[in-house]
ZAMARGU-4260 file (C-alpha; in steps of 0.2 Angstrom, whole numbers, plus 5000, padded with zeros to 4 digits):
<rodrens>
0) 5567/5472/5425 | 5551/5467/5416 | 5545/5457/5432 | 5547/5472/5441 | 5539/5483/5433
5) 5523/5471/5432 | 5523/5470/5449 | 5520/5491/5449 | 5507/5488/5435 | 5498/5476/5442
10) 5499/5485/5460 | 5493/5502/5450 | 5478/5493/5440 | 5471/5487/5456 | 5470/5503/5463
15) 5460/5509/5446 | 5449/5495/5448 | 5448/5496/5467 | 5441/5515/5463 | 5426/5506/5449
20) 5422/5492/5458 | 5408/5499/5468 | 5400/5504/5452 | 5403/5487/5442 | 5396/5474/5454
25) 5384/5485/5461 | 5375/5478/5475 | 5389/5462/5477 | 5402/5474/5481 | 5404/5465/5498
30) 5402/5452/5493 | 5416/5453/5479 | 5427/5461/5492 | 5426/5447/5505 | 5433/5435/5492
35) 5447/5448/5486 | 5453/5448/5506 | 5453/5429/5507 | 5460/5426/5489 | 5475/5441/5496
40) 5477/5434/5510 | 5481/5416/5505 | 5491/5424/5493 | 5502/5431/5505 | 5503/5415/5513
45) 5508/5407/5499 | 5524/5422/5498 | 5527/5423/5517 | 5530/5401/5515 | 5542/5405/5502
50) 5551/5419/5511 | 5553/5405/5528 | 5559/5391/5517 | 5573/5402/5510 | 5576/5406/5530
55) 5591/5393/5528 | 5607/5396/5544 | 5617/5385/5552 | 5610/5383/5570 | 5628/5379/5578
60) 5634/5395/5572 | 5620/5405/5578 | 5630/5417/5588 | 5639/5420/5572 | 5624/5429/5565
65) 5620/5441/5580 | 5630/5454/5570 | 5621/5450/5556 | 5603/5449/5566 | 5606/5467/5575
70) 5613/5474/5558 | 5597/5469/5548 | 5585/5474/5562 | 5593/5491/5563 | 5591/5491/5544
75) 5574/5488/5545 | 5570/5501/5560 | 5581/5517/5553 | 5569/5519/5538 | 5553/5515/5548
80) 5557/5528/5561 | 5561/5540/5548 | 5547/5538/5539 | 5535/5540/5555 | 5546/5554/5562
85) 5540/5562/5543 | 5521/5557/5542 | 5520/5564/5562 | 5528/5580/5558 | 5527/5586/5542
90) 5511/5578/5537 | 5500/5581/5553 | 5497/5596/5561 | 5507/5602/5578 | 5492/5599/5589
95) 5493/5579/5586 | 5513/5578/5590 | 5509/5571/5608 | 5494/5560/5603 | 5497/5544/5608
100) 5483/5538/5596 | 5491/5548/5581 | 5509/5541/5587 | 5502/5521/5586 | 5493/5525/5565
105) 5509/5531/5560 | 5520/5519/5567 | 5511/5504/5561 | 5506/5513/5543 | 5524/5518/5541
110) 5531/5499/5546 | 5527/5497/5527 | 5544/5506/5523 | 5555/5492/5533 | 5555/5475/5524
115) 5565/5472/5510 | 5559/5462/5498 | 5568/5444/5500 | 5561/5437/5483 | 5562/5451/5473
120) 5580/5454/5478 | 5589/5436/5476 | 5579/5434/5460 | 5586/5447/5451 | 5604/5446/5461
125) 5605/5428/5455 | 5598/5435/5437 | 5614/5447/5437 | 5627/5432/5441 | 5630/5435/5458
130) 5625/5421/5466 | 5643/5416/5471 | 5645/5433/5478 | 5648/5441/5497 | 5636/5453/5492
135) 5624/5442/5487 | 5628/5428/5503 | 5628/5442/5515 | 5611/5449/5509 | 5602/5435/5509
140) 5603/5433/5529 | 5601/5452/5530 | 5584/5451/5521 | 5576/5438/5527 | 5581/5446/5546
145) 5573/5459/5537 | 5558/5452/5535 | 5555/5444/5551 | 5562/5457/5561 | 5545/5466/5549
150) 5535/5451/5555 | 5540/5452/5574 | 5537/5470/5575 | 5520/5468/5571 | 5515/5461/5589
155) 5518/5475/5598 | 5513/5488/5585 | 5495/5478/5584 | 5495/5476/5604 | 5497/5495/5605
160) 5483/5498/5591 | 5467/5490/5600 | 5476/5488/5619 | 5483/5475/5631 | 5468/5462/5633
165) 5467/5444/5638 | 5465/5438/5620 | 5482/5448/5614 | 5489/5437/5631 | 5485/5422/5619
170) 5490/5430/5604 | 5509/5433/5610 | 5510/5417/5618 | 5505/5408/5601 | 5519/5421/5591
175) 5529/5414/5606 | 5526/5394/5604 | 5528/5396/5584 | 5544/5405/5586 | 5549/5390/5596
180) 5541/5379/5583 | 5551/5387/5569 | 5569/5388/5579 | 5571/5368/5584 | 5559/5361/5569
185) 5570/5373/5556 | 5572/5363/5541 | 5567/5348/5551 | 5549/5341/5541 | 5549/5332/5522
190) 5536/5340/5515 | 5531/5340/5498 | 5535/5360/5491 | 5530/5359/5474 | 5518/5376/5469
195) 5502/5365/5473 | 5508/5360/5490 | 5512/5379/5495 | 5494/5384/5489 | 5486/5370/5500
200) 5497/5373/5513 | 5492/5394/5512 | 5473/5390/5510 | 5476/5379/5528 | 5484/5390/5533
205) 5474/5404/5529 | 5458/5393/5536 | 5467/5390/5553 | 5469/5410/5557 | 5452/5413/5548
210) 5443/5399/5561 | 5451/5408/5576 | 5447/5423/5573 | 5428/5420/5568 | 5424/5407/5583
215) 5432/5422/5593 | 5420/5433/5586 | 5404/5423/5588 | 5409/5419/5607 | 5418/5437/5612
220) 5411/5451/5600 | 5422/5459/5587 | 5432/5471/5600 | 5437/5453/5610 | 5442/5441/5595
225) 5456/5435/5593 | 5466/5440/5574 | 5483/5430/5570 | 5489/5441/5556 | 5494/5425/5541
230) 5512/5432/5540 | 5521/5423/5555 | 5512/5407/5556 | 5517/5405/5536 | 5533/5410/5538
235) 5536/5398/5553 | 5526/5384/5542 | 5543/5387/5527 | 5557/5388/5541 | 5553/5370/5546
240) 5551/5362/5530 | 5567/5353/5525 | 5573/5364/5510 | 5570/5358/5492 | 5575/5369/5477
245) 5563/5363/5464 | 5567/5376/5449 | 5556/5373/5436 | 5544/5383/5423 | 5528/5381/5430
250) 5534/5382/5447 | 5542/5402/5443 | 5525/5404/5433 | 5515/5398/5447 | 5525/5409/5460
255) 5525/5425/5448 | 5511/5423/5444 | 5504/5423/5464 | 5514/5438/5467 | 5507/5447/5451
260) 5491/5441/5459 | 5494/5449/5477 | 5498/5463/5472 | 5485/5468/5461 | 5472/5462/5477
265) 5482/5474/5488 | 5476/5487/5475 | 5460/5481/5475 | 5458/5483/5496 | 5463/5501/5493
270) 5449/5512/5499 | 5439/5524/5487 | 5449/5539/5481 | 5439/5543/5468 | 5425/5553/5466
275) 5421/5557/5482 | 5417/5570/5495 | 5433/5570/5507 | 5425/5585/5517 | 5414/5571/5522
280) 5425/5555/5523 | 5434/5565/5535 | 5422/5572/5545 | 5413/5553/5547 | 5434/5544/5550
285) 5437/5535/5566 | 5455/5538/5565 | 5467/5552/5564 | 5473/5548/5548 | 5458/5543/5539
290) 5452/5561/5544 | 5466/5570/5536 | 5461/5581/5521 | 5466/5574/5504 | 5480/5585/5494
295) 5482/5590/5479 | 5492/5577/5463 | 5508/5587/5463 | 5510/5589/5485 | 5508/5570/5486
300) 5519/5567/5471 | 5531/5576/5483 | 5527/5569/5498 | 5532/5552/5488 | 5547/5558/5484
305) 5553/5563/5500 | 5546/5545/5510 | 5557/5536/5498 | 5572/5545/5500 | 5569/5542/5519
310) 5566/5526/5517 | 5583/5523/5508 | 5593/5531/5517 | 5587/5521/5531 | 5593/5506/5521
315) 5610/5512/5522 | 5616/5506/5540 | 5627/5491/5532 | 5637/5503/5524 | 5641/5507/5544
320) 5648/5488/5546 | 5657/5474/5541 | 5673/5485/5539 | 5684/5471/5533 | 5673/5471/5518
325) 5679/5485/5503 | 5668/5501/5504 | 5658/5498/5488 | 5655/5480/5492 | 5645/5487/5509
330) 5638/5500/5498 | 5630/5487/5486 | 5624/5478/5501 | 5614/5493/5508 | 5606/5497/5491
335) 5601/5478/5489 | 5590/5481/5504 | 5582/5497/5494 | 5569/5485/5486 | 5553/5483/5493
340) 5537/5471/5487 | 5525/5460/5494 | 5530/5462/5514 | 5526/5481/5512 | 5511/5478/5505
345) 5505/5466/5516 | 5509/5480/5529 | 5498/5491/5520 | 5484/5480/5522 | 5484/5476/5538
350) 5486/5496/5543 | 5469/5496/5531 | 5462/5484/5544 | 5462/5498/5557 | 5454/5510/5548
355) 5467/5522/5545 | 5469/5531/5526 | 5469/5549/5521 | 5482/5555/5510 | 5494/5546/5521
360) 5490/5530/5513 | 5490/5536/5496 | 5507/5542/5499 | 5513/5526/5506 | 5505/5514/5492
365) 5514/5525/5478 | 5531/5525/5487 | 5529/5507/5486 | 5525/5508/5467 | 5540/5520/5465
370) 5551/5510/5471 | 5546/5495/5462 | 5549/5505/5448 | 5566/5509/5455 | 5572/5491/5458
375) 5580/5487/5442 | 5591/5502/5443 | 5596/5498/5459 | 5601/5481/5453 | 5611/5486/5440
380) 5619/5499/5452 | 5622/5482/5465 | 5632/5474/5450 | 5641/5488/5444 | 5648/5490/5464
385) 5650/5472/5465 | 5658/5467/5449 | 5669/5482/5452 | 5675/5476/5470 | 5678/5458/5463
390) 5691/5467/5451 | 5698/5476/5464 | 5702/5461/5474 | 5710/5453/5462 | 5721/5466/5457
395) 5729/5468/5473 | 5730/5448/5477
</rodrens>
């Protein structure tokens, strides 16, 4: 519960600082910023390399997990839909429900509400003494589906956001040769996955996308360069390493302290909320959401609220399936996948990328922050269903 609720802190005192920093470094600002993004972004590597080398399923079953595949993508698109269905209805006015420009902000800002957080999850599952569990077997496929079903997703989303061009051609067909890589290399390479390995293997990997991407630039412009978001590349990088567990100290310290780390950066990205004129910020946005006008403390508070309830209730499609399963055994499975983390943030981040903010943003970084907050309780609910299930089986066996 504590690691939880640091990830909240740390995720709320990078926005405080994200809101003085301008004022503190002073004429360094970009330059501060520009390291904060590369320091974030190998961070995220370092997670989403984590995430892929728990990626672990038996190939020659692999029509076993089909269920399981369509089950967690469903899982992940129920609370994403509602959540856009809400930020394009409730929080825009009627005049943009048929904008195309306003539909593409929304569906990529409100992706944020779909992955589950993998790490987050089985740490405090296995914490718990579930381990041994179905609950806890079952959602660790689901999640990690979860999460690359996230990851997937955001090709299209970033296709439809800056248009079909010859560089996005490449794009897709590197996303397509890497998820080829990651399917008959999985678990395949003996590499060393000690916390300094992961790191160097983040920073190379970080460097790789950073190199395309800039060389793009130089050659093609900024509106023609080619961006390979970290995320799939990472996580295709841990799916093919053979799996080692090495649970040590230093490597939890390392790791928690990476995602403590992460998460206080993705605060730091967060524009300025501040102090400032948002007549004007809205008058001088390039996007539809960047030029709403803030609200007031209490109508975000509710808007927060009301997005996470969405966003749960979206979790609650395995409670639809595996019918031979006892009904509070699916139940805990579809509040398992209430927790959110890093993924979402990283979605966050990337949305920031494009420009688009206004209240909508503020609403989706504190729903993160609120359900972080959340994530012991719904825990302690997961073993209260579980434990009880596991007595009820053994009653009537």
């Amino acid at each position: 519960m504590r690691k939880i609720l640091m990830f909240s802190f740390f995720l709320m005192l990078g926005l405080v600082v994200s809101q003085f920093l301008p004022v503190l470094v002073g004429e360094s600002y970009r330059f501060v910023k520009t390291i904060s993004n590369i320091l974030l972004y190998i961070c995220l590597a370092f997670i989403m390399i984590n995430v892929g080398r728990e990626f672990e399923i038996d190939k020659s079953r692999w029509r076993s997990y089909r269920e399981d595949y369509l089950i967690a993508m469903a899982t992940a698109a129920c609370p994403w839909i509602l959540v856009a269905l809400y930020y394009m209805f409730v929080l825009l006015p009627s005049y943009y429900w048929d904008n195309g420009d306003a539909w593409r902000e929304n569906l990529l800002l409100s992706r944020f509400a779909a992955p589950t957080s993998a790490g987050i999850l089985f740490t405090m599952l296995a914490a718990a003494g579930l381990k041994s569990s179905w609950v806890y077997k079952k959602v660790q496929v689901l999640a990690i589906f979860d999460d690359l079903d996230t990851i997937l997703l955001m090709i299209p989303l970033q296709v439809m956001m800056v248009g079909f061009r010859w560089q996005l051609g490449v794009i897709l067909l590197i996303v397509a040769l890497l998820l080829v890589l990651g399917w008959k290399r999985m678990g395949h390479y003996e590499l060393r996955q000690n916390w300094v390995a992961i790191l160097f293997y983040a920073v190379i990997t970080c460097g790789i996308t950073q190199c395309i991407y800039l060389v793009t630039k130089y050659m093609y412009g900024e509106n023609s360069s080619i961006h390979i978001e970290v995320l799939l590349p990472a996580f295709v990088l841990g799916m093919v390493m053979k799996h080692k567990h090495i649970e040590t100290k230093i490597e939890y310290q390392v790791s928690t302290f990476i995602s403590f780390l992460f998460m206080f950066l993705v605060g730091v990205s967060m524009p300025l909320f501040w102090s400032v004129d948002f007549a004007k910020q809205s008058a001088e946005a390039t996007t539809i959401t960047g030029s709403q006008p803030m609200m007031s403390g209490l109508i975000i508070i509710f808007h927060v609220l009301v997005v996470s309830l969405l966003s749960n209730i979206g979790k609650l499609f395995p409670l639809f399936f595996y019918r031979d399963r006892l009904k509070r055994e699916r139940l805990a499975l579809s509040i398992g996948m209430f927790t959110r983390g890093e993924v979402g943030a990283g979605i966050i981040f990337i949305a920031l990328g494009y420009g688009l903010g206004g209240p909508v943003l503020m609403i989706s970084v504190l729903t993160i922050v609120f359900n972080l907050i959340l994530t012991g309780i719904f825990v302690v609910w997961v073993e209260k269903l579980t434990h009880s299930a596991y007595a009820r089986s053994k009653l009537f066996s």
